[in-house]
Structure formats: structure tokens, C-alpha cells
C-alpha positions in Angstrom: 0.0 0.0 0.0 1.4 3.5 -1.2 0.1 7.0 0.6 0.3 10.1 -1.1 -0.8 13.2 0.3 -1.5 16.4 -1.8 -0.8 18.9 -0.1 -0.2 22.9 -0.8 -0.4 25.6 1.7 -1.8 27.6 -0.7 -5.0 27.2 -1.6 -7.3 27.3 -5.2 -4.0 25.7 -6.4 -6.2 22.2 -7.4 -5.4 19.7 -4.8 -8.9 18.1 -5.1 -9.2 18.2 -8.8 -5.3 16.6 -8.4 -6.9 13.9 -5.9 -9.7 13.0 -8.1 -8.0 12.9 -11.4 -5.1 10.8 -9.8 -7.3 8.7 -7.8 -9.5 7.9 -11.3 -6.5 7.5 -13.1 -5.3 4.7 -10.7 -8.7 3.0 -10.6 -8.5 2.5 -14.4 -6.0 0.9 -14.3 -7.2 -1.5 -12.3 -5.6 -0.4 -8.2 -7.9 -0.4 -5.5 -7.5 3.2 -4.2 -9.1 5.4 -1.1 -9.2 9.0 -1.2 -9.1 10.5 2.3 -10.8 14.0 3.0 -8.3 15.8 5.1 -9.8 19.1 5.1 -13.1 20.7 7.2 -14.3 22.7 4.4 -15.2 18.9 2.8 -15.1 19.7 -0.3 -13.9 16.1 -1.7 -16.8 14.8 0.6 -19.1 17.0 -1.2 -18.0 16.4 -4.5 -19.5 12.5 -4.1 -22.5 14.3 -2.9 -22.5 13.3 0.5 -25.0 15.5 2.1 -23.5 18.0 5.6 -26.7 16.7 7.9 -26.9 14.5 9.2 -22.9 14.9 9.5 -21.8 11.8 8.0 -18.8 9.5 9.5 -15.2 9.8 8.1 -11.9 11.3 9.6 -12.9 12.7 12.8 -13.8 8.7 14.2 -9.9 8.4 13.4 -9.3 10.5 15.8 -11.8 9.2 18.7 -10.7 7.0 21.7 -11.1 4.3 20.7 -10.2 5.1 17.1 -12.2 3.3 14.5 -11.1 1.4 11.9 -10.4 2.8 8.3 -12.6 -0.3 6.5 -15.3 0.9 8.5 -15.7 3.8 7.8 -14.9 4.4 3.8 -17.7 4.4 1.1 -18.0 2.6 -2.5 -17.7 5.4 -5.0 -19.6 4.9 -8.6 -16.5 4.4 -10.1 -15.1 0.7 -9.8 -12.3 0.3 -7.4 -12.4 3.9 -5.9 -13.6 4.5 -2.3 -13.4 7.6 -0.2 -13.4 8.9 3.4 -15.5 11.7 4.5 -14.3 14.7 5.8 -16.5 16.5 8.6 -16.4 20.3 9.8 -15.7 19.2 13.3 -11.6 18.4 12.0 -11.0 22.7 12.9 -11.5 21.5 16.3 -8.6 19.0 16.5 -6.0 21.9 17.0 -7.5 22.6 20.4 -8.1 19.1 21.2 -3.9 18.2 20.4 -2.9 19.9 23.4 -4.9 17.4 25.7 -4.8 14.5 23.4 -1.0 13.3 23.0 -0.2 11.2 20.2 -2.9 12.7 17.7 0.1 14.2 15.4 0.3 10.3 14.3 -3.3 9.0 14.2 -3.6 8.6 11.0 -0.3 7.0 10.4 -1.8 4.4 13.2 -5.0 4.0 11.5 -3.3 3.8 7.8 -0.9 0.9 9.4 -4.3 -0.8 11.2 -5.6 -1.0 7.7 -3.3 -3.4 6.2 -3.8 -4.0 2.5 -6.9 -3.3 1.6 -6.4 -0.3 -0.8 -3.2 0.0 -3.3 -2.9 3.7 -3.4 -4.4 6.1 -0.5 -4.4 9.5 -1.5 -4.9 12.1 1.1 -6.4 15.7 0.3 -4.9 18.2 2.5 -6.4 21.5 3.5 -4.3 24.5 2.9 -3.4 25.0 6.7 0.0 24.0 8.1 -2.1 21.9 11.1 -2.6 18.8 12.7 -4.0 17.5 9.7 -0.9 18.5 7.2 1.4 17.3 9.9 -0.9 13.6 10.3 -0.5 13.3 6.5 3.1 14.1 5.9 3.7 11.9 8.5 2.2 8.6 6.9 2.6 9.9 3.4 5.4 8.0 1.1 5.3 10.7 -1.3 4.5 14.4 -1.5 3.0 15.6 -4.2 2.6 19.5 -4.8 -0.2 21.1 -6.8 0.6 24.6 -7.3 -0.4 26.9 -9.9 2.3 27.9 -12.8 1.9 31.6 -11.9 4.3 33.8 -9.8 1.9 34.5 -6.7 2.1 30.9 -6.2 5.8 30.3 -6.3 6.0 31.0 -2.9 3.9 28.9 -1.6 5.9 26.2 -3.6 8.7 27.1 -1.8 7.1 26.7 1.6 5.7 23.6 1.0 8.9 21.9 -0.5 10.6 23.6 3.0 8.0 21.7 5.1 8.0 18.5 3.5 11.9 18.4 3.7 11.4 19.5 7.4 9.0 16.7 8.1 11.4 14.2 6.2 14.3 15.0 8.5 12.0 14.5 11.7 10.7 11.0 10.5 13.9 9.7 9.6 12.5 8.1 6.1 12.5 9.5 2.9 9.4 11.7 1.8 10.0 12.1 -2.2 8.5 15.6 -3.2 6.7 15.7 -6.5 5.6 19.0 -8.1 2.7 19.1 -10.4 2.1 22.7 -11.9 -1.5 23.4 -12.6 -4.5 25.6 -14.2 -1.2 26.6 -16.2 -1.9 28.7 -19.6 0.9 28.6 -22.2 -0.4 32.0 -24.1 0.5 33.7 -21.4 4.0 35.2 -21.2 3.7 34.9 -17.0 2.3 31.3 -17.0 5.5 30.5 -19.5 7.8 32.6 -17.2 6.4 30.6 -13.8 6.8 27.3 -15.2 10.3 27.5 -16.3 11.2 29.1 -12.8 9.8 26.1 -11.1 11.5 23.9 -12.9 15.1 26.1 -12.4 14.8 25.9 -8.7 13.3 22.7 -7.8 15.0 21.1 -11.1 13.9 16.9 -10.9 10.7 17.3 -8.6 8.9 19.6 -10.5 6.8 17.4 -13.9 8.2 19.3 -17.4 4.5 19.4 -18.3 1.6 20.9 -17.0 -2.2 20.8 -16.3 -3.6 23.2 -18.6 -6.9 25.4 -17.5 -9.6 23.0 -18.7 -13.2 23.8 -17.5 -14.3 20.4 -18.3 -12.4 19.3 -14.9 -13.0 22.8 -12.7 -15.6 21.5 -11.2 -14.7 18.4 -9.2 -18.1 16.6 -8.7 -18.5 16.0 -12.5 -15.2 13.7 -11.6 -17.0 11.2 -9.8 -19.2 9.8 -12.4 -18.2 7.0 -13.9 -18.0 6.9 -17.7 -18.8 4.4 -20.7 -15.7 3.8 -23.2 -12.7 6.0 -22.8 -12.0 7.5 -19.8 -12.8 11.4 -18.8 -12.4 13.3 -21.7 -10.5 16.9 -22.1 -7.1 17.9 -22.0 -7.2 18.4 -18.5 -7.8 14.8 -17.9 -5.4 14.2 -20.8 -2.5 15.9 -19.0 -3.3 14.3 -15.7 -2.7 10.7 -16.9 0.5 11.8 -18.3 1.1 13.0 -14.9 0.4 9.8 -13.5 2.4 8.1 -15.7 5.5 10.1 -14.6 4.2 10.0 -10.9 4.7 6.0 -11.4 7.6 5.7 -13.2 9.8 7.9 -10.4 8.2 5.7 -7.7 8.8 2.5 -9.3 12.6 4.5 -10.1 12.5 5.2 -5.8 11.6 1.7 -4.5 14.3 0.1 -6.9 17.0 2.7 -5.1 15.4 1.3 -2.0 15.8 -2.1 -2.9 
């Protein structure tokens, strides 16, 4: 089992159109994946239309003493072989409850170890808040991958993020690989050009030579959880995302032969 989180400090960079493009991308062909809703305002919950009342179960029962268990708490998506963990407002609170609560920094680590083999991938979508959450997913993750728009605002956010995750590896003591996936990126543009060529000067290897061009087809992530007939998602968007994946694969199949 492999955990990515997808993470960005910044937010309206894409992380949950990045999720649920991966996520898709691995079902097709043919992993069992679970996408895990990190962040309160829910919006991967609410893209699978998962209603706010009666406040469903997900994340927060991580959490609870005693914690329950992963299998028991995901849901069958409409798409074959994708699943997915509800995210509930009541995660803002978990800041307060830390102080009283030793341990909760590595809950989710706990509960993704408890889970065995059940899912190939898990792919966790972060809020944009350096919190107990971002800390619970860096700490399980195996790889970290970095949505971030290819426009100069957003460089540096890049830069903290890639800061953080490097601070997190040191801590843990085990390698967190740092993958950088520019996106909403428009080539016409002399600043989207400009951006993307910076990001790949200064954080050279990690950051994808392509991009996820703007593509309204995938802006608005609910239409992303319906299955389809015949080819998968059409559009660029979706296009460039399964080249991503391919190159997302290829460095980690390139990582755990190093390992080896």
C-alpha cells in the first residue's frame, strides 16, 4: 500500500481536482485506491455528494478513543475500485483538542498501518493550513505531491511547501519524495510561461516538465466522480493528468528500486 498526500499551503492551487484525477487515473487501471478527506471545508466529501446533515462518518472517528477502523468507515464510489473517506467540519477543532490529546500528530499513520492491505494507493487531500492535519498526512505519506499553480503569486507557496515537506522528512527519519505538479497553467501567457520554467530552475527533478492546462471540463470536481462508458474522462485536463500519473509512477517504481 502507497500514501500520497496532496498537499499545498496555498489554496485554489487544485489539490482536489489533483486527488480525483489521480485517484480515477489509478482505478483505471485496475488499483484499489481510497481517497481520504483531510480538510473541514469537505469539499472532496461533497464532490460525491455526501449531504452536511446529518454529518456523516469519516476522519474525525480516526481521531476518537477508541479510534475506529479505516474499513469501516470508507464508502463505494460509482467508479469501480475507488472509495473515499468523509471529511466533517468538526476536524477545525482537532487543534485545540492536540494539546490534551498526546499522540494525535500520528493518528492517521496508526489508523493507515491498522488498515493493512486493503487499498493500493491512499491518496490524502490536504487543507491549505499547516495543522494537525498537514502534519498527520506528511507523517504517513510516502510521497508528496505539490499542486501549485504555474503563476508567480504561487511560487512562494511552492517554496514553503517543499521547505516543510523536507522538514517533516528530517524529523521522521525516512525519505518523503517531493513531486511538483504545476496546474490551471496557460501557455499563451508570457507569465504562466515565465512561472513554469522558474519552477523547474529551482526545484530542477521534482517539479513534472508538463503541465495541467486550464480546462473547464475538470473545474468542477463533482462532474469527476461519475463513472463513464468507453474511454475514460475526456479533455485535456484529464489528458494531462494521466501523463502525470504516468511520470508519478515511473519515479516511484525509479524510488523503491533505489530502496531495494
Amino acid at each position: 500500500m502507497r500514501t500520497w498526500a496532496i498537499a499545498n499551503q496555498k489554496g485554489g492551487v487544485g489539490k482536489t481536482t489533483t486527488t480525483l484525477s489521480l485517484g480515477r487515473g489509478l482505478a483505471a487501471r485496475g488499483y484499489k485506491v481510497l481517497l481520504i478527506d483531510l480538510d473541514p471545508h469537505a469539499s472532496l466529501t461533497r464532490a460525491f455528494g455526501v449531504a452536511v446533515e446529518p454529518v456523516p462518518q469519516g476522519v474525525q472517528e480516526l481521531f476518537a478513543t477508541p479510534p475506529h477502523a479505516i474499513a469501516e468507515l470508507s464508502l463505494n464510489s460509482a467508479i469501480p475500485g475507488l472509495d473515499y473517506l468523509c471529511a466533517q467540519a468538526s476536524l477545525a477543532t482537532l487543534e485545540r483538542r492536540s494539546a490534551n490529546q498526546p499522540g494525535l500528530g500520528l493518528a492517521l499513520q496508526q489508523a493507515l498501518a491498522r488498515h493493512g492491505e486493503h487499498h493500493d494507493y491512499i491518496l490524502l487531500d490536504c487543507a491549505p493550513t499547516l495543522g494537525l492535519l498537514m502534519i498527520n498526512a506528511l507523517a504517513a505519506a510516502d510521497r508528496l505531491i505539490i499542486p501549485t499553480q504555474a503563476e508567480p503569486l504561487a511560487l512562494h507557496g511552492l517554496d514553503g511547501m517543499v521547505r516543510t515537506g523536507e522538514m517533516v522528512e528530517r524529523s521522521r527519519k525516512r525519505s518523503l519524495p517531493i513531486s511538483v505538479l504545476p496546474t490551471l497553467f496557460d501557455r499563451r501567457t508570457r507569465a504562466g510561461n515565465e512561472t513554469l520554467k522558474l519552477m523547474q530552475d529551482t526545484h530542477g527533478h521534482r517539479v513534472w516538465e508538463d503541465a495541467i492546462p486550464v480546462d473547464t471540463r475538470i473545474c468542477n470536481p463533482a462532474a469527476l466522480t461519475v463513472p463513464l462508458l468507453g474511454d475514460d474522462y475526456p479533455g485535456r485536463g484529464m489528458a494531462a493528468y494521466r501523463r502525470a500519473l504516468d511520470w508519478l509512477l515511473a519515479d516511484e517504481a525509479a524510488q523503491l528500486e533505489r530502496a531495494a
